[in-house]
C-alpha positions as CSV (number, residue, x, y, z in Angstrom):
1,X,-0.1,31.1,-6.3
2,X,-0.6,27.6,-8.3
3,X,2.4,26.3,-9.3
4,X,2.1,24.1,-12.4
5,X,2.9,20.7,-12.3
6,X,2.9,18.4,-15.5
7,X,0.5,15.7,-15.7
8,X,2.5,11.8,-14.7
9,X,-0.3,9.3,-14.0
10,X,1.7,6.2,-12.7
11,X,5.0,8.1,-12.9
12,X,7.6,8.4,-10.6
13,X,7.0,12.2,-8.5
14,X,9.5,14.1,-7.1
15,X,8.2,14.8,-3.4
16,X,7.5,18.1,-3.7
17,X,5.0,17.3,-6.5
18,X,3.0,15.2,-4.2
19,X,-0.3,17.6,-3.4
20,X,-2.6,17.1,-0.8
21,X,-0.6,14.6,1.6
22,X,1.2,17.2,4.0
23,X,-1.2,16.3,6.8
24,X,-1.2,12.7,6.2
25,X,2.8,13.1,6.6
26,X,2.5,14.7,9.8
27,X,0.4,12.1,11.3
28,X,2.8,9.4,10.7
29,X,5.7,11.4,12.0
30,X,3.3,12.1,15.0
31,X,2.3,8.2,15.1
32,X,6.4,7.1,14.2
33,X,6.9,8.6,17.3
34,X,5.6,6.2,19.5
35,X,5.3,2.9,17.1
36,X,5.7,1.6,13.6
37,X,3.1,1.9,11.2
38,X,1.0,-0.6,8.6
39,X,0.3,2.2,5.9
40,X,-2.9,0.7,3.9
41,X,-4.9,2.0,0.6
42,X,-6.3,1.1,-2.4
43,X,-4.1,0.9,-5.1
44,X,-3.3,4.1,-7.3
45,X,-3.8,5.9,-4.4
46,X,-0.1,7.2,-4.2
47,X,1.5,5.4,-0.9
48,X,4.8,4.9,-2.7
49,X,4.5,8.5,-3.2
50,X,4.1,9.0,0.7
51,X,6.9,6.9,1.6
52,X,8.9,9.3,-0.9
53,X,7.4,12.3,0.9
54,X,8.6,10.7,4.3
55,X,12.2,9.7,3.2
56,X,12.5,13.6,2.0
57,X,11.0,14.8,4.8
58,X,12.5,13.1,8.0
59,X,11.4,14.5,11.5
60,X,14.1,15.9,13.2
61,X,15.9,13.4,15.0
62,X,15.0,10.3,12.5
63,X,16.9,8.7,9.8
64,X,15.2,7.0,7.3
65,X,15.8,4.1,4.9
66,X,13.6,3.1,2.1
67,X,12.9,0.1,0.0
68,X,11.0,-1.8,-2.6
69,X,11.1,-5.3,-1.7
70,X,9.2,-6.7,-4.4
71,X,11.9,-8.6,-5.9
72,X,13.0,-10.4,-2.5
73,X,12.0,-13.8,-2.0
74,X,14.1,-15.0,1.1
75,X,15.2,-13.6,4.3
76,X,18.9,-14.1,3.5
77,X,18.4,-12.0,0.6
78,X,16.6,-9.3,2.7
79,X,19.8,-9.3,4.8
80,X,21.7,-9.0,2.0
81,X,20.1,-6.0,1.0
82,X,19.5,-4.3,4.3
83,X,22.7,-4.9,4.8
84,X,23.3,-2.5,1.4
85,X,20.7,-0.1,2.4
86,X,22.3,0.3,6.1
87,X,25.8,0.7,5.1
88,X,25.4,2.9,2.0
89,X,22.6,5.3,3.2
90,X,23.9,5.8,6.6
91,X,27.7,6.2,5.3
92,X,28.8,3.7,7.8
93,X,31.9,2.8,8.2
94,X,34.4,0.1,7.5
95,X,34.6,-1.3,10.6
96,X,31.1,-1.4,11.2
97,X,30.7,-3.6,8.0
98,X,33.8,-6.3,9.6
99,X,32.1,-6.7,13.1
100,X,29.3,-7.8,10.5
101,X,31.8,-10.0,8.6
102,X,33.5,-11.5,11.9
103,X,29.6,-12.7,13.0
104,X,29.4,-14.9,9.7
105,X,32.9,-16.0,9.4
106,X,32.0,-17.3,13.0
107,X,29.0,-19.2,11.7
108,X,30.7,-22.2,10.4
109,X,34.0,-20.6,9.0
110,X,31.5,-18.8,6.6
111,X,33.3,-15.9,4.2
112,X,31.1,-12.8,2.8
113,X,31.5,-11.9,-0.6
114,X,32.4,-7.9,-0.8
115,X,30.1,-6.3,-3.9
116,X,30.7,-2.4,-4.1
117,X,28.6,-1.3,-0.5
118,X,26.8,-4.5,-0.9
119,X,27.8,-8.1,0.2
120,X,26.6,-11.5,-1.3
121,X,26.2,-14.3,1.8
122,X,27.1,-18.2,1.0
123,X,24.0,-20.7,0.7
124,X,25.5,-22.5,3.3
125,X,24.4,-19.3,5.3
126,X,20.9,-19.4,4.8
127,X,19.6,-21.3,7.7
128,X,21.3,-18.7,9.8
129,X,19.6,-15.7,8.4
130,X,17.8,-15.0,12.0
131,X,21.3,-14.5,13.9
132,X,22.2,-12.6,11.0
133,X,19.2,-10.5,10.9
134,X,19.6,-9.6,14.5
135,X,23.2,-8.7,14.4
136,X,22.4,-6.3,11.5
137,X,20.4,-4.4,13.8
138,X,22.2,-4.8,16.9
139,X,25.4,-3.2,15.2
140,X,23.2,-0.2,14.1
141,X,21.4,0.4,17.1
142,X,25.0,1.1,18.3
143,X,25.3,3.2,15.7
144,X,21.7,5.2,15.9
145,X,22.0,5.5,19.6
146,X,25.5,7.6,19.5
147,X,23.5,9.9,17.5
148,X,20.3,9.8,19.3
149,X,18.3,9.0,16.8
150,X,15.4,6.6,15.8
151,X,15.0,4.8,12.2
152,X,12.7,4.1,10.3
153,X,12.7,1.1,7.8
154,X,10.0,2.8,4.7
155,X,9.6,-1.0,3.3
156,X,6.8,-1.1,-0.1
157,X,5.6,-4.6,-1.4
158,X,6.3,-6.1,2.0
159,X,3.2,-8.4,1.2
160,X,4.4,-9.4,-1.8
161,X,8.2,-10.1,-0.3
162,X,6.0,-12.5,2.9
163,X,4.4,-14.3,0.1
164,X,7.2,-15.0,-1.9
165,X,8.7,-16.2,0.9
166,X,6.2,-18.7,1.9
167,X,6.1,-20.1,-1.6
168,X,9.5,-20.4,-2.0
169,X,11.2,-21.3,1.4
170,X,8.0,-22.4,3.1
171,X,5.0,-21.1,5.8
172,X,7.5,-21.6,8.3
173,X,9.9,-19.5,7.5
174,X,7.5,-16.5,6.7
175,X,6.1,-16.9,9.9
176,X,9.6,-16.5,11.7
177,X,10.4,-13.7,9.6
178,X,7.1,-11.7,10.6
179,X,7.9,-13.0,14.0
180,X,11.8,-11.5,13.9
181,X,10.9,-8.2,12.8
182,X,8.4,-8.0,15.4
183,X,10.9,-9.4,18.1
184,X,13.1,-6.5,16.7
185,X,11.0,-3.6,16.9
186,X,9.9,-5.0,20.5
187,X,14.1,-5.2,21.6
188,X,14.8,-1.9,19.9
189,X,12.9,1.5,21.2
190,X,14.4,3.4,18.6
191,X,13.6,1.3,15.4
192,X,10.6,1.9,13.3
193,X,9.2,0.3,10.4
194,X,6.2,1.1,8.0
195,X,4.5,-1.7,5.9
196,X,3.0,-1.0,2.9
197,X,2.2,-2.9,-0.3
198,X,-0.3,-3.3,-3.6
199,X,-2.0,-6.6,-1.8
200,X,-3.4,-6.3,1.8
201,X,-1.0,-8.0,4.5
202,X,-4.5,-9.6,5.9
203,X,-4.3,-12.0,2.4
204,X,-0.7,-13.4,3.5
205,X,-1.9,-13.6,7.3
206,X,-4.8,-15.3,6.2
207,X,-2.4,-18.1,4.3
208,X,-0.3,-18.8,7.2
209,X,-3.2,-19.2,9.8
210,X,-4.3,-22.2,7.4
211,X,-0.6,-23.7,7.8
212,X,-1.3,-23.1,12.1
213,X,-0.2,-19.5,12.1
214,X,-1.9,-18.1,15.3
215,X,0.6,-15.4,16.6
216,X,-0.3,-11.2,15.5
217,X,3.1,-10.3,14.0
218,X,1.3,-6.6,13.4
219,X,-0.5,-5.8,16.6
220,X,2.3,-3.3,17.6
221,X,1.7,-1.3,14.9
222,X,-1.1,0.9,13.8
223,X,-2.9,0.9,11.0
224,X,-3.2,4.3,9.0
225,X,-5.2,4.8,5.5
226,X,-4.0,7.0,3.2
227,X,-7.6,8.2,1.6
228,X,-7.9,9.6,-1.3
229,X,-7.7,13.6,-1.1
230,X,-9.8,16.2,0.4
231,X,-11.9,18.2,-1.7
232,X,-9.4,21.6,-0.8
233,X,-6.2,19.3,-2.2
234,X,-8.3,17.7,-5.1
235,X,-9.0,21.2,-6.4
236,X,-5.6,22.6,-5.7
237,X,-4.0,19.2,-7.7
238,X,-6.2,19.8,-11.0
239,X,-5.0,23.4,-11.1
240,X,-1.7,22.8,-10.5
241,X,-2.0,20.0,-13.6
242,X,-4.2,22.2,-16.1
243,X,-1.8,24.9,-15.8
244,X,1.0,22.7,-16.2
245,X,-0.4,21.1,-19.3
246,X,-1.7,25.2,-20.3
247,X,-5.2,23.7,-20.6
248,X,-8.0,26.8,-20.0
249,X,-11.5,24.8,-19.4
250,X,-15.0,26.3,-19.8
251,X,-16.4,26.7,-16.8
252,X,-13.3,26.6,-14.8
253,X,-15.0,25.7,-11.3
254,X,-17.4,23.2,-12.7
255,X,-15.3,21.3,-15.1
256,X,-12.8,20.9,-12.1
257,X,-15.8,19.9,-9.8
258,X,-16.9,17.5,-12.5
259,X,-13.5,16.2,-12.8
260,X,-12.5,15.6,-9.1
261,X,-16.0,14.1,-8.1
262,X,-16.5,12.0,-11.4
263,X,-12.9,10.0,-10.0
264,X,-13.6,10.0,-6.4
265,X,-10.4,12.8,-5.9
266,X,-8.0,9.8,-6.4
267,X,-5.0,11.4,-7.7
268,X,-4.0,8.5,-9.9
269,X,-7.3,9.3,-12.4
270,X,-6.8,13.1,-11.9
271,X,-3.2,12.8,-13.4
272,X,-5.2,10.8,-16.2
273,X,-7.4,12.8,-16.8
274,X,-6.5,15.8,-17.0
275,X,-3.4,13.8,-19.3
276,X,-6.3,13.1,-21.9
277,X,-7.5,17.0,-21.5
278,X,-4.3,17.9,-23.3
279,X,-5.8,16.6,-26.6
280,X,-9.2,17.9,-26.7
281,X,-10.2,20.9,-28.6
282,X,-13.0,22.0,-25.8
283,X,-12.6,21.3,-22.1
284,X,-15.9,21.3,-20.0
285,X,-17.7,19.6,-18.2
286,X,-19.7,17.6,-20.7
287,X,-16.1,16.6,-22.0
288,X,-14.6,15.5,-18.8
289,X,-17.5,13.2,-18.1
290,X,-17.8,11.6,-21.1
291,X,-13.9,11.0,-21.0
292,X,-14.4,9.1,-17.4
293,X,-17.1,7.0,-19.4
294,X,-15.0,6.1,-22.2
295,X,-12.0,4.8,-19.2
296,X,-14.5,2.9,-17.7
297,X,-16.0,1.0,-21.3
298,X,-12.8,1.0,-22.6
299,X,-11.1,-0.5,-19.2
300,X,-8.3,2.4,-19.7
301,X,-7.5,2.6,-15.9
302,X,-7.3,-1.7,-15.8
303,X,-10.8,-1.9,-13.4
304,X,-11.0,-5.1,-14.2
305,X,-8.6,-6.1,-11.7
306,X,-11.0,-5.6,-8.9
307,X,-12.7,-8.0,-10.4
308,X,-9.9,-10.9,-11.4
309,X,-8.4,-10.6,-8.0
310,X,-11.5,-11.9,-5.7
311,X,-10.3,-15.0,-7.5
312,X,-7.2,-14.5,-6.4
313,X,-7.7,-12.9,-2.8
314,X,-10.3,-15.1,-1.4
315,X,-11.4,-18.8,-0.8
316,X,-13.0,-20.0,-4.0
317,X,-16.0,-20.8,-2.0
318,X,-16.4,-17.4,-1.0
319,X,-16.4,-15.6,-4.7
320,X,-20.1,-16.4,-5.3
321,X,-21.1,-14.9,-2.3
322,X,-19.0,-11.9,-3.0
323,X,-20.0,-11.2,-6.1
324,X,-23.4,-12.0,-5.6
325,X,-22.8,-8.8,-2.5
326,X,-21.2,-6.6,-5.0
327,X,-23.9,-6.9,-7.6
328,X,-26.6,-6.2,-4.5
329,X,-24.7,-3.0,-3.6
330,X,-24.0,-2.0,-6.9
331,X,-27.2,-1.5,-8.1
332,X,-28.5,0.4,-5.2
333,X,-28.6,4.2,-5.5
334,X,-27.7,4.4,-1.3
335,X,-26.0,2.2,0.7
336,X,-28.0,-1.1,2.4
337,X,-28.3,-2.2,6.2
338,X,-27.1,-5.6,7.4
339,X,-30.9,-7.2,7.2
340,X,-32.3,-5.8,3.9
341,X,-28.6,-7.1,2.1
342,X,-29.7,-10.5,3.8
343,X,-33.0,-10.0,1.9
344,X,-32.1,-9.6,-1.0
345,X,-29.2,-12.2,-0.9
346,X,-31.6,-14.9,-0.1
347,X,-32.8,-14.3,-3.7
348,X,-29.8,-15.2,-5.0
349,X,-28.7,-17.6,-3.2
350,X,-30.8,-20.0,-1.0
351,X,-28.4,-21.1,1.8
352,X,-26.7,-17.6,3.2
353,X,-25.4,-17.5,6.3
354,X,-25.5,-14.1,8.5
355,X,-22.3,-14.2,10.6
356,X,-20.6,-15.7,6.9
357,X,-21.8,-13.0,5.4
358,X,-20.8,-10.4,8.1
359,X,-17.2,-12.3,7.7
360,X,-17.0,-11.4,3.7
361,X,-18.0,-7.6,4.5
362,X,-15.2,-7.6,6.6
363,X,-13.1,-8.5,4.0
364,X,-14.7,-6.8,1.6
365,X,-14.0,-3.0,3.6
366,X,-10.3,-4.0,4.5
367,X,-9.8,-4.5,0.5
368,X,-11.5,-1.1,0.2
369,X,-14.4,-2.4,-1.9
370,X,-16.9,-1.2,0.4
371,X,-17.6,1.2,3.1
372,X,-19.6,1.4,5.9
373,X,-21.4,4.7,6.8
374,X,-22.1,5.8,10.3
375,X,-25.3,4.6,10.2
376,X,-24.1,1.2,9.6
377,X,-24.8,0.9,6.0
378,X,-23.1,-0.9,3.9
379,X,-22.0,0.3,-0.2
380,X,-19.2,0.7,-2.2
381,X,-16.2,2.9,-1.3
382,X,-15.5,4.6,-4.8
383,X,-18.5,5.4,-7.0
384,X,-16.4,5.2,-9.9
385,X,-15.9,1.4,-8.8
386,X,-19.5,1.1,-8.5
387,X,-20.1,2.4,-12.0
388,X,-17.7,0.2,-14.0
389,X,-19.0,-2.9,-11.7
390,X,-22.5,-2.4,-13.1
391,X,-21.5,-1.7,-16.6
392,X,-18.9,-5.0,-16.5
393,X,-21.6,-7.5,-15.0
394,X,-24.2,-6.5,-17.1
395,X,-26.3,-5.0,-14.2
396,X,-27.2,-1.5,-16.3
């Protein structure tokens, strides 16, 4: 039986409203097993959501400790707050805190400042952040391994928190940091981490390889996607959210097929949609598309971002040739090989180099823009993408 579930587009779930990512839980447990995990997607497609589901959910024999660490923009203030994390979520004790506290009171007669579970390090301790780093986890593996368990750090925005750190304390640094937390999951068999963030990790590698960064701080670690849903969970999460919100469509089967199709079962637009259901005298399938079409005009779900952030994400000589790619692809009702997207480039743009070209695909599938089929082919990952890059460039 369907149980109802109020719509909450961009709203904080409780994990057992998450629908359709049981199995996508189970493979990370399976792959946490052996190795830590970079967890990728588009945006609004619900990882923080997963990371919930994980933390809720812990395989037997795992602890796990989760954090947002958008707001951290030095590694002194990310051992300050694992520090937090470890001590108040694992109810450690006293005197595991002090043996902490006796390592920086040896650093240069340096004295920690006590803050409820928390603790607040001197400045003067901040070019010693690595030691400190690697005590933290050299104390808790002590801990971990009584109990014979593994633990897994759950850490969102990590991209954000590398970037800060390079602009802020410099490219060094956030290369030593990505270099530590490898070094530590390499030590310790029974540490795991998972990665995940609203920009790709590739965009802050790609900085520091400019400033001489040539090391692969992620090649441990495997790289899962968490897709949008199945058609199965797509249908079982509008349901759930129309009988929540006591909406009774025309056409039950078709306006939910128009529904879950028209927003590439992304459970973000779902939420929305079915939100804006709530307030329409008629629900059918007429009505659901021609709400998708007013988000898309009306830039409701903020599209336009995939278009400001090329700007943003790549090499300002490159956002020419991407565009000029996207507007190709967009336009075209199925997907293009390699040497007819040449063809048609050369129209545009006199000078176009193959492998340069095969470079920006790359890119351009890691950022989820496009996707290649197993022919090869190369078009856009979400059709509802596809349509609002048409209707914003003025290609319809």
């Amino acid at each position: 039986m369907t149980k109802p579930l109020k719509s909450n587009p961009g709203g904080q779930l409780a994990p057992d409203e998450v629908i359709g990512r049981d199995r996508l839980v189970a493979r990370l447990w399976d792959t946490l097993e052996g190795r830590s995990v970079v967890l990728t997607a588009e945006r609004r497609m619900g990882k923080t959501s997963v990371l919930k589901k994980l933390e809720a959910q812990p395989l037997k024999g795992f602890v796990t400790i989760r954090r947002d660490l958008e707001n951290i923009s030095s590694p002194l203030e990310f051992v300050e707050r694992l520090f937090d994390d470890i001590k108040s979520q694992l109810k450690l004790s006293d005197q595991w805190a002090n043996n902490f506290k006796r390592v920086v009171k040896s650093l240069e007669g340096l004295e920690v400042e006590v803050l409820g579970t928390g603790i607040k390090l001197p400045e003067k301790a901040k070019s010693h952040w690595k030691k400190l780093l690697e005590q933290i986890f050299k104390n808790l593996i002590e801990v971990v391994k009584k109990e014979l368990q593994k633990i897994v750090f759950l850490w969102d925005e990590l991209p954000l928190m590398i970037d800060k750190i390079r602009e802020t304390e410099g490219e060094k640094v956030a290369m030593d940091f990505l270099d530590s937390l490898r070094y530590l999951r390499q030590t310790y068999d029974n540490v795991r981490m998972v990665y995940t963030g609203s920009i790709g990790l590739h965009h802050v590698l790609t900085k520091l390889k400019k400033a001489g960064y040539s090391n692969a701080p992620t090649n441990d670690m495997e790289i899962i996607e968490v897709p949008p849903l199945d058609q199965e969970n797509a249908i079982e999460l509008t349901s759930a959210l129309l009988l929540g919100e006591k909406i009774t469509p025309q056409n039950s089967e078709e306006t939910v097929k128009s529904l879950i199709e028209g927003v590439d079962y992304v459970p973000f637009y779902i939420h929305s949609l079915v939100k804006e259901l709530k307030y329409e005298q008629t629900v059918n399938p007429d009505v659901v598309k021609a709400l998708i079409q007013k988000a898309i005009v009306n830039n409701n779900w903020e599209l336009s971002h995939f278009n400001e952030r090329i700007d943003t994400y790549y090499d300002a000589d490159l956002c020419l040739l991407i565009r000029a790619i996207l507007d190709i692809l967009a336009v075209q009702e199925k997907s293009l090989r390699f040497a007819d997207l040449i063809n048609l480039l050369k129209i545009e743009i006199a000078d176009v180099n193959s492998e340069q070209v095969r470079e920006v695909l790359k890119l351009l599938r890691q950022d989820h823009y496009l996707k290649r089929n197993e022919q090869g082919e190369e078009g856009f990952y979400f059709s509802l993408i596809k349509r609002w890059w048409c209707l914003d460039r003025g290609l319809v």
